[in-house]
C-alpha positions in Angstrom: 22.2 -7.3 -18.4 19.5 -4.6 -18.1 19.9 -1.7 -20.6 20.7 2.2 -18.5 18.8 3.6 -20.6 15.7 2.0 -20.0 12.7 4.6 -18.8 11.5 5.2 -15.7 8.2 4.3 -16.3 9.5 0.6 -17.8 11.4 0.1 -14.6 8.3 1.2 -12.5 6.3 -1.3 -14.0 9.1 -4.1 -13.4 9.2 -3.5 -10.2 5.2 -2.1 -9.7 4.0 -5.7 -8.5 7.0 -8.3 -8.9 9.6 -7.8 -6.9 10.9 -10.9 -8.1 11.8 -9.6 -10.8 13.4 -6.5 -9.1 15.4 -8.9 -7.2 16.4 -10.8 -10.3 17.2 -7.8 -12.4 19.9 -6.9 -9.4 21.1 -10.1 -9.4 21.8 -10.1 -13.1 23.4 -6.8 -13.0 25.7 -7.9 -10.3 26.3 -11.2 -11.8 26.7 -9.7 -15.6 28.9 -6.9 -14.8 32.7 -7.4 -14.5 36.0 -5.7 -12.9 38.6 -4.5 -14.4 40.8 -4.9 -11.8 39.8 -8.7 -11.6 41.6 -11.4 -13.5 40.0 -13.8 -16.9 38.9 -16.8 -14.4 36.5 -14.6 -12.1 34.7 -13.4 -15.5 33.8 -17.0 -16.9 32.9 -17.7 -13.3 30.4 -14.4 -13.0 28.8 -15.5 -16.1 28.1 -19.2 -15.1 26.8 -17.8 -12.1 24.6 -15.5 -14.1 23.1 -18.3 -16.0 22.2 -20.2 -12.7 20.9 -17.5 -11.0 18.5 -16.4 -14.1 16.8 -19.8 -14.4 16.7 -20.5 -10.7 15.0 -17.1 -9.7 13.9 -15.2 -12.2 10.9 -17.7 -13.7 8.2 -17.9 -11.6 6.3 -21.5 -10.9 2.8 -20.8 -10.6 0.9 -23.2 -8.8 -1.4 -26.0 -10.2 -4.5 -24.5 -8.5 -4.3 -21.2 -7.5 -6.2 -20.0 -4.3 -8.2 -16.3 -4.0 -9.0 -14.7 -0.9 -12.5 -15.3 -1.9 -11.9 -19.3 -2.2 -9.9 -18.7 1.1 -12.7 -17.2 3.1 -15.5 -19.3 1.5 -13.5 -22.0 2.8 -13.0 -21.2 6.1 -16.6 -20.4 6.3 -17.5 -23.9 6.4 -14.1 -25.4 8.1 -13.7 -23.1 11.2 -15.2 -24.4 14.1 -15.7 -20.8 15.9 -17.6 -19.8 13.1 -19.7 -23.0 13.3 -20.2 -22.5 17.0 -21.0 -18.7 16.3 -23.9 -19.9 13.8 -25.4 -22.3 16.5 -25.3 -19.9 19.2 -27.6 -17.3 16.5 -30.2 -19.5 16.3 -30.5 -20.0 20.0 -30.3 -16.4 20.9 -32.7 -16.0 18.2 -35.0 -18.2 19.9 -35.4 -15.5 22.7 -37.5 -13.1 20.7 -40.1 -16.0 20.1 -39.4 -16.6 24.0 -40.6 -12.9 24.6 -43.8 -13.3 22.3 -44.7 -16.5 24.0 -45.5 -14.9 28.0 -48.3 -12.2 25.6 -50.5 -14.9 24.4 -52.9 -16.9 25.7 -52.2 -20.5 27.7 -54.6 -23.5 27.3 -54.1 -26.8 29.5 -55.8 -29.5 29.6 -56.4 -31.3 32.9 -58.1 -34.8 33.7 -58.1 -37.8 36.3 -59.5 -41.0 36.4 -59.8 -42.6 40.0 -61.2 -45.9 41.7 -62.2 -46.0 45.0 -62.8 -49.3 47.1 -65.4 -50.2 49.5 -65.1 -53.5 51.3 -66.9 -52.6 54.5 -69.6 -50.3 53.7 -72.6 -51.9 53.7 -74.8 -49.7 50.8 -72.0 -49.3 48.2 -69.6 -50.9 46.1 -66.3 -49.4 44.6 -66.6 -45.9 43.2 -64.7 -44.4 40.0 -64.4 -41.1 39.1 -63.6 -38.9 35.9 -62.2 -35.7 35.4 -61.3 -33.1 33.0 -61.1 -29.6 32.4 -59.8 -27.0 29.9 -58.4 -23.9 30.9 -57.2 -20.3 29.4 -55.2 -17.8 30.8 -54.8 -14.4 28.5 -52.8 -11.3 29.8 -54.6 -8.2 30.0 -52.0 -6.1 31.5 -48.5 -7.8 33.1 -45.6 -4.9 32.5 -43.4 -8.0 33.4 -44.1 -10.0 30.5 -44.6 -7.4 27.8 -40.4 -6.3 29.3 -39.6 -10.2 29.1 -40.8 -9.6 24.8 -38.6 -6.5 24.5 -35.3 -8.4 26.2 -36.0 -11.3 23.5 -36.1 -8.8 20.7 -33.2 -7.3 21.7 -30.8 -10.6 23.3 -32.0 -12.1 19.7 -31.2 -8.9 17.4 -27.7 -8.6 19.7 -26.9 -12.8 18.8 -27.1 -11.5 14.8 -24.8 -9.1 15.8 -22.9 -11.6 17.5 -22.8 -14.0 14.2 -21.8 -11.1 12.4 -18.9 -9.8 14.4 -18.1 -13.7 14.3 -18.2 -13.3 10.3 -16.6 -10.3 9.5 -13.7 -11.4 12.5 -13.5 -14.6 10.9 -12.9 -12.5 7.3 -10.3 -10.3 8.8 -8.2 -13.3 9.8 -8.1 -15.1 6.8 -7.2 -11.7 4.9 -4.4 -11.2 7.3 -2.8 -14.8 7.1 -3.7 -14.5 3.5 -1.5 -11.3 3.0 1.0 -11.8 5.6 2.3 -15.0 3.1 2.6 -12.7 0.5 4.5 -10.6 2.4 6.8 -12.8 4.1 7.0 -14.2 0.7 8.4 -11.4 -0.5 11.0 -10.5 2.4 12.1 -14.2 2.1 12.6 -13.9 -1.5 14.4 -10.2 -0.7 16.6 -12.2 1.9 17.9 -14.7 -0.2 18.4 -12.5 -3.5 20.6 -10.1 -1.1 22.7 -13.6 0.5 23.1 -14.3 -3.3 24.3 -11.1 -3.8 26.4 -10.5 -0.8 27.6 -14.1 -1.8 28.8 -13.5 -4.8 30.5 -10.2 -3.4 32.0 -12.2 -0.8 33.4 -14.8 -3.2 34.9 -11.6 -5.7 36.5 -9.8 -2.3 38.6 -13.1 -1.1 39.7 -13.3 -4.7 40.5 -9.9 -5.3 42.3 -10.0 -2.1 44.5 -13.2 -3.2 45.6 -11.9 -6.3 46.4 -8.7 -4.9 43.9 -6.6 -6.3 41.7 -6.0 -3.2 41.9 -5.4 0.7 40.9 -7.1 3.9 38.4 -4.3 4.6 36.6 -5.1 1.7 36.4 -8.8 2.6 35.0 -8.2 6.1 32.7 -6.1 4.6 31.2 -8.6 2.3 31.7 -11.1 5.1 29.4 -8.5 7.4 26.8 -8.3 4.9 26.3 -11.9 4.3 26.1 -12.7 7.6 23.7 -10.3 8.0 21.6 -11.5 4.9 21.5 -14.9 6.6 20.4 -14.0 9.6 17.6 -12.2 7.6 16.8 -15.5 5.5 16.7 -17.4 8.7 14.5 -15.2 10.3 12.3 -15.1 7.0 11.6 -18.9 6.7 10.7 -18.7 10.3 7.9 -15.6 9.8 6.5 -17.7 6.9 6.2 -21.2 8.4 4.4 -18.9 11.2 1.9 -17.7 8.5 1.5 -20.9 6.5 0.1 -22.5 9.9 -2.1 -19.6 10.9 -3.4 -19.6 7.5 -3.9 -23.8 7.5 -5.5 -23.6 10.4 -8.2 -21.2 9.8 -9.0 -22.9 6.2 -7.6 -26.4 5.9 -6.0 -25.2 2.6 -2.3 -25.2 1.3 -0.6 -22.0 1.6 1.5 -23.4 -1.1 -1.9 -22.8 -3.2 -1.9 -19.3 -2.8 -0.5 -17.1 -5.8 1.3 -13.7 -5.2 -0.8 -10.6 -6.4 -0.2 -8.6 -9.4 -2.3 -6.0 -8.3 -5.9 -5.0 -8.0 -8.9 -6.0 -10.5 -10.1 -3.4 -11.1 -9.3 0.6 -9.2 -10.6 1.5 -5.9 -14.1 2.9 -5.3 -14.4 7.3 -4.8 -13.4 7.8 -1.6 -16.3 9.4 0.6 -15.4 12.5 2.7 -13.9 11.4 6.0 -16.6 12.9 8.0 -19.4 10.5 5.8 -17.4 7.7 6.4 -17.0 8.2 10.2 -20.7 9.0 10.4 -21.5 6.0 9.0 -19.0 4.3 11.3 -21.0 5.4 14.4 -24.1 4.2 12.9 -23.3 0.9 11.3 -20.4 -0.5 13.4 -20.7 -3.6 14.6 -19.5 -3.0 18.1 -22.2 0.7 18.1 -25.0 -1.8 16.8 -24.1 -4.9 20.0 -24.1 -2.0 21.9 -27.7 -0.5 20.7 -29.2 -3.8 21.7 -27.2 -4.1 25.3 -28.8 -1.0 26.0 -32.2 -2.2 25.0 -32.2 -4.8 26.9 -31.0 -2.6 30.1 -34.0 -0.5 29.0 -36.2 -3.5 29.1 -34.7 -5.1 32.9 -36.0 -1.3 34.1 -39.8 -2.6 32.8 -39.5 -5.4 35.0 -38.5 -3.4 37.6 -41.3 -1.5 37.5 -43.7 -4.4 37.1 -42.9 -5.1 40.8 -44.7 -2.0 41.9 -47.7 -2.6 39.9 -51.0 -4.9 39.4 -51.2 -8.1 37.6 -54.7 -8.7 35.4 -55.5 -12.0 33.8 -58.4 -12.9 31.8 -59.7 -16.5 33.0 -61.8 -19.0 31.5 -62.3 -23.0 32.1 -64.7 -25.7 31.5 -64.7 -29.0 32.8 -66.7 -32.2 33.9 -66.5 -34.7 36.5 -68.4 -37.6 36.8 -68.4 -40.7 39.2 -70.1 -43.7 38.5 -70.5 -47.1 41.7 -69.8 -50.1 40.7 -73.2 -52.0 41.0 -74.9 -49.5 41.9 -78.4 -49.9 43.9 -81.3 -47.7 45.2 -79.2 -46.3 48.2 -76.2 -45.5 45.6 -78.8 -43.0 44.0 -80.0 -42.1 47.1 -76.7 -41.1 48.7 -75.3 -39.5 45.6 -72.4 -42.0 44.9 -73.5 -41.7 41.1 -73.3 -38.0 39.5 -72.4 -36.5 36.6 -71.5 -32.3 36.5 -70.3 -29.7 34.3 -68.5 -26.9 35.2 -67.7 -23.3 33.5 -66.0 -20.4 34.3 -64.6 -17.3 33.2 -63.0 -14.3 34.9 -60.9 -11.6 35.5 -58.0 -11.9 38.6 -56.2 -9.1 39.5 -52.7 -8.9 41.7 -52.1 -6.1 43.4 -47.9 -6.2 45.0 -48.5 -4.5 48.3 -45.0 -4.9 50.4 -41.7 -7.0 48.9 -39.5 -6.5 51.7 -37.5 -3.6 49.4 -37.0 -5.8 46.8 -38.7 -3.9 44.4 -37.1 -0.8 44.8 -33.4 -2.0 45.3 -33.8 -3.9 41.4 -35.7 -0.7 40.3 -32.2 1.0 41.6 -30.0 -1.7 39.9 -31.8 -1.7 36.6 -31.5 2.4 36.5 -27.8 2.1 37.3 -27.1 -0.5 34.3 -29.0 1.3 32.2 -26.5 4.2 32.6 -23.8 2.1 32.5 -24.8 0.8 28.9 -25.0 4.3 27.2 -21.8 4.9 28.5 -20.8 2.1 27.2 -22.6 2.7 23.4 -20.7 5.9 23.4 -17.5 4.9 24.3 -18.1 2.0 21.2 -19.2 5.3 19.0 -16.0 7.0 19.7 -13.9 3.8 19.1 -15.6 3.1 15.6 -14.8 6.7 14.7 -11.4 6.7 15.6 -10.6 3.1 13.6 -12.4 4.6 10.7 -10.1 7.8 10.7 -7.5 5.5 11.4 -8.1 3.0 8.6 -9.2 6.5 6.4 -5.9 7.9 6.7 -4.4 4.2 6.1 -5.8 4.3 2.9 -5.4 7.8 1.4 -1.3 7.9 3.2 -0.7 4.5 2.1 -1.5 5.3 -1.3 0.9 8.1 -1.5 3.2 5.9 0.8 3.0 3.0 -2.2 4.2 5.3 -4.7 6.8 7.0 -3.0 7.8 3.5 -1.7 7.7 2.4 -5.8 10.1 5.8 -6.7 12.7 5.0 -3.7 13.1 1.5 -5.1 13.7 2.9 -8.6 16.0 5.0 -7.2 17.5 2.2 -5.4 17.9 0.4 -8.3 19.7 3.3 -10.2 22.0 4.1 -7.6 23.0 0.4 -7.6 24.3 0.5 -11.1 25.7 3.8 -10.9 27.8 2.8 -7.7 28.6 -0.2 -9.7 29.8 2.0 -12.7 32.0 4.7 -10.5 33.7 1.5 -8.8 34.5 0.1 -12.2 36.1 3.5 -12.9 37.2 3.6 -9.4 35.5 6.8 -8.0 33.5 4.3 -5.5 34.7 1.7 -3.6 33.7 -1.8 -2.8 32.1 -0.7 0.5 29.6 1.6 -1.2 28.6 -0.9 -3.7 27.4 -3.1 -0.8 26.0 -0.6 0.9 23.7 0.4 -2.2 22.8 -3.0 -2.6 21.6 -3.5 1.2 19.6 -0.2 1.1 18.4 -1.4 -2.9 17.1 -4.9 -0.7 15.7 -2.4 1.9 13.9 -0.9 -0.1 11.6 -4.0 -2.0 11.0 -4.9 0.8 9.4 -1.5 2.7 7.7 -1.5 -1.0 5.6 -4.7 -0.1 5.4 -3.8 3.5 3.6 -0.8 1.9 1.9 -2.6 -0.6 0.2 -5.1 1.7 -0.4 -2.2 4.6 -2.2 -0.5 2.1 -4.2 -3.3 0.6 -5.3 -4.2 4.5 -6.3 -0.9 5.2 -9.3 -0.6 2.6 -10.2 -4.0 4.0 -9.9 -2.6 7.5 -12.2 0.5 6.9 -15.1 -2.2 5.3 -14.9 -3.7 8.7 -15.2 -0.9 10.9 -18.4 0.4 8.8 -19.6 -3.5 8.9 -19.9 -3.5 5.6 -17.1 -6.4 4.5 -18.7 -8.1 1.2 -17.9 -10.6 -1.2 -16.7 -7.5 -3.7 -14.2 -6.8 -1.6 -12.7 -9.8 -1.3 -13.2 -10.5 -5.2 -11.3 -7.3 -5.6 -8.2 -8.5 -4.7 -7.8 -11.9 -6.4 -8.3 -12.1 -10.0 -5.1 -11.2 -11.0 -2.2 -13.4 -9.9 1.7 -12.3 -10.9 3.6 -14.9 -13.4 
């Protein structure tokens, strides 16, 4: 049994990062200490029960290979098929831009044609055949309409990166939440069933102390209350965990068996910035703020078409070609008549288009174009003002759930004291059955706010990364070279 006069900051860092051993330490006080008021057989029976329940729980089994949330995402990288479909749908969008550049530079074709022509009933030629060929180039000397078609490339191919990154960084914040909800529901599982032990065991001393006299019915349907209730928890537990093994599966193709519960941190959090640089940088470097940016571009660039309706069209032209036609057996009159000739042909020019009446058309998509073009920077700020409110959001996260963590640490100290004390004053009968279990369920509630707390915090820095975009392998490192056991 656990010495009372251990220090506080021992028992902090017992129950810091293992809340398996918290719950074990509980169990061994309850198991270890006996009543006074309870006969010779309950005591051998408390202490078998103390051996079993020290080698069952309180030795952790690591696993044979451990899995990070860097090995997790990597993973997934490669095994998720949206991520797969988010890379090939980059490199088409980042075809447009090359799209775009294509309608500014020249076009050369090549033409040709090769043709025989009979003659049966002429009586001065034979059969005829004919070749042709020609090489033309068209350049662009001034075509709004094209030069706007470059600009909506550049920007549908700068807003599929974004795309591929959103995809990314998405894909990143799943993992890390499947990843972190196991640990969690880990750790309310392993809460649930050290309280049914407990509340077991308490059930199991009330019926006796009741047989022999030495207890009351209130105190059994108390114990019988909390057990049930500690069942019910378990139940619910398991349930939440196969949940979050699957989710976590399916996204990597791993084991969630693999995956090791967290001692902690590798090494301390970065400085925090000053909330108004981070939400600054939010509106700047947000993913949603950046697929925005280039929506509006290409609004911007739909209003250059527009206005390519209204004006002229000039092309630089050029082309050189030959055509020759040669009779088949050709005689004086073939010559004569000009069934044999040979020509070659250059040109070169400048054509201009001049749009003189579309039926409206024109202005109507001028009209359109102007309209989406104000819906878009409505809709960039509207992105601005969401990125600044997650990052303030996900700020706060992290600086509360700091303080949160170790308040959260200090209550389940407490809990833990108050446990033993109540356990003490009912030995020496100033407490009573019902307020030992009591102190035990609120000791349980307590480990497991402090991992509710623990992971809450712990997503939150990973949150704020992704609302400034900037979620790198660091941070992921961060958070899994240390594993508990």
């Amino acid at each position: 049994m656990a010495q009372r006069g251990a220090s506080a900051s021992e028992k902090m860092d017992e129950l810091r990062f293992s809340p398996r051993a918290s719950a074990s330490k509980l169990r061994v006080s309850n198991v270890a200490g006996t009543s006074m008021r309870i006969a010779g057989a309950l005591r051998l029976r408390r202490r078998s029960l103390w051996a079993l329940l020290w080698f069952a729980f309180a030795a952790p089994v690591p696993a044979a290979h451990a899995t990070t949330l860097a090995q997790a995402v990597a993973t997934a990288r490669t095994f998720d098929s949206a991520i797969s479909a988010a890379r090939h749908g980059e490199r088409a969008g980042a075809q447009k831009r090359w799209e775009g550049l294509a309608g500014l530079l020249p076009k050369v074709q090549l033409e040709g044609s090769y043709t025989r022509q009979d003659q049966p009933s002429a009586a001065y030629a034979a059969g005829v055949r004919r070749h042709y060929y020609a090489v033309t180039l068209t350049q662009p000397l001034f075509d709004l309409s094209r030069y706007a078609d470059y600009q909506r490339g550049v920007a549908r191919a700068g807003g599929a990166e974004v795309d591929l990154a959103t995809a990314q960084q998405q894909l990143v914040s799943n993992v890390s939440d499947a990843f972190f909800e196991i640990l969690y529901q880990r750790e309310v599982l392993q809460a649930a069933r050290a309280a049914k032990e407990t509340f077991g065991k308490q059930l199991e001393q009330a019926r006796l102390a009741l047989k022999i006299g030495d207890g009351t019915r209130t105190d059994v349907d108390e114990a019988q209350a909390n057990y049930d209730d500690a069942q019910a928890r378990e139940i619910g537990a398991v349930n939440d965990l196969d949940v979050a093994d699957g989710a976590f599966e399916r996204l990597t193709g791993l084991r969630a068996a693999d995956i090791d519960p967290l001692a902690g941190v590798c090494r301390p959090p970065p400085p925090m910035a000053e909330l108004e640089q981070t939400l600054a940088r939010a509106e700047q470097d947000n993913l949603e703020v950046r697929a925005a940016v280039f929506q509006l571009d290409e609004a911007q660039a739909d209003i250059s078409t527009a206005r390519a309706g209204h004006l002229p069209v000039v092309n630089l032209q050029g082309s050189y070609g030959s055509n020759w036609s040669r009779a088949q057996n050709s005689n004086m009159l073939d010559e004569l008549f000009g069934t044999t000739s040979k020509t070659r042909t250059s040109m070169i020019g400048v054509t201009v288009t001049i749009p003189l009446f579309s039926g409206g058309g024109a202005v109507a998509t001028s009209r359109e174009a102007y309209s989406r073009r104000a819906q878009r920077r409505d809709l960039l700020e509207d992105a601005r003002r969401r990125a600044r409110q997650d990052a303030r959001a996900a700020f706060l996260g992290i600086v509360n759930g700091a303080a949160k963590l170790k308040a959260q640490q200090r209550a389940v100290e407490s809990a833990h004291s108050r446990v033993e004390s109540t356990h003490y004053g009912r030995e020496v009968g100033l407490r009573t059955n019902v307020d030992e279990l009591t102190a035990q369920q609120k000791y349980f509630e307590a480990v497991r706010d402090l991992a509710d707390a623990r992971f809450r915090y712990i997503t939150a820095r990973l949150k704020l990364s992704a609302v400034l975009g900037t979620i790198a392998q660091d941070d992921l490192n961060e958070f899994g070279c240390l594993t508990a056991g």
